[in-house]
N, C-alpha and C positions, 0 to 999 in steps of 0.2 A: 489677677483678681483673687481676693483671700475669700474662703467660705469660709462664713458663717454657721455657726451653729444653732443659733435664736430659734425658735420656733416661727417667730415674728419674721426675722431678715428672712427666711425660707417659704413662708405663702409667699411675702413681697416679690422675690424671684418670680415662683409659680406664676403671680398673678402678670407680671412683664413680659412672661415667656407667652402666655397665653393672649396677652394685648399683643403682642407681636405678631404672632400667628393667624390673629384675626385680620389686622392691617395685611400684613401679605395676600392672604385670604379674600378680602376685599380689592382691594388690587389687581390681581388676576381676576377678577371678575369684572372690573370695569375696564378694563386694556382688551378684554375679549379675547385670551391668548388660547383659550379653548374651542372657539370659532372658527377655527381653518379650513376651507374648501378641501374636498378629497384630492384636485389638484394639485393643493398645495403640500398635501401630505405623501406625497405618491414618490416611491422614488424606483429606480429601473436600474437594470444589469446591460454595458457596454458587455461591446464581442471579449472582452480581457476579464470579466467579471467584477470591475468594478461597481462602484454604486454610482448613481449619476442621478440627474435631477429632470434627464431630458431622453425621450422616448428613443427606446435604438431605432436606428436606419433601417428598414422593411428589404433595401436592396442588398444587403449586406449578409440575409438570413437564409443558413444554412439547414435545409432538411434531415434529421437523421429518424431512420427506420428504426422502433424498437427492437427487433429481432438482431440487428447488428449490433448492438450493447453487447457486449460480453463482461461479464462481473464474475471475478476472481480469476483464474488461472486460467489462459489459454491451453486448449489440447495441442498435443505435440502431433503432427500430423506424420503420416503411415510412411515407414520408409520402403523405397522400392527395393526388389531382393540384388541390386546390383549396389545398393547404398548399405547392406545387411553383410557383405563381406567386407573385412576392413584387417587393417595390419597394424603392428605396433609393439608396445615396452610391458612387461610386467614391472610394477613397480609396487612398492607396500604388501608387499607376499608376508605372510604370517606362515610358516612351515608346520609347526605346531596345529595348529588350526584347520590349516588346508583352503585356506581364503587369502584374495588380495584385489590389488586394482590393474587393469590395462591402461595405459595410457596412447590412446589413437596417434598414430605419427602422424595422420593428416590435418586435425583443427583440433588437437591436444584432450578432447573427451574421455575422461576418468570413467570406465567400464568396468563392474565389481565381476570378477572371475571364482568360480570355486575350485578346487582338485577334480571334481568327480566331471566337471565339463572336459576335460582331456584324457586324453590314454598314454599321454606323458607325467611323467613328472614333473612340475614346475616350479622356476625357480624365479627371483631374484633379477632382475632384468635382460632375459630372456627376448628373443626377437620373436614373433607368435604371431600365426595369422586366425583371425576367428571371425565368428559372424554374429551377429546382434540377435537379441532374441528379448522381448517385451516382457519382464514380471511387474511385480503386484508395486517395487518401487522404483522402477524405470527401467530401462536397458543392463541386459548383461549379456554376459559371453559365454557362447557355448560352441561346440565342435572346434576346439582349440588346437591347435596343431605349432608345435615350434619347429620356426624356419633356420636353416643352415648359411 
């Protein structure tokens, strides 16, 4: 469709665009599409979350206690002092520094070690037995001792 620039061919638009609007306008008004029963408006969440049109199954519904919610990170729970000795690898040692990581031989847990937690010096992959101890960004290791 080319536009126009007339003054004239542009109310004519306007004026079509506006009888149009009306005709629709009317229309929906006598189809009654704004009439719908709350029924028919209503739609429900299946056990899957979907949307559905048909009430869920009452035998199907699962009780949950607010209190058993838990939002955002689950607490690490207390380890016992027989789970707080542990053995394993120095690995990622920074000598400079005086800091690096343990690596647990038993289920591979990365434990940050400083210097000052041993009365050894420590190296570079080292066989080392230590025991766990809870700071302010998770477990680390102290009373370090390297094994022969």
């Amino acid at each position: 469709m080319a536009t126009s620039w007339s003054k004239k061919e542009r109310e004519k638009q306007k004026r079509d665009q506006r009888k149009k609007k009306e005709e629709k306008r009317l229309e929906r008004k006598e189809n009654g599409a704004g009439k719908k029963s709350m029924n028919d408006m209503m739609a429900y969440l299946d056990e899957n979350g979907n949307l559905s049109s048909v009430p869920p199954d009452d035998r199907k519904r699962i009780e949950i206690k607010a209190e058993d919610i838990e939002i955002g990170v689950p607490k690490q729970r207390e380890l016992s002092p027989e789970e707080l000795i542990r053995k394993g690898t120095i690995t990622n040692f920074n000598e400079s520094r005086g800091f690096g990581f343990i690596e647990d031989s038993e289920n591979g847990l990365r434990v940050f070690v400083h210097q000052s937690a041993s009365e050894h010096r420590l190296q570079e992959g080292a066989k080392v037995s230590f025991e766990l101890e809870k700071g302010p960004k998770g477990y680390t290791a102290v009373n370090v001792s390297i094994l022969k």
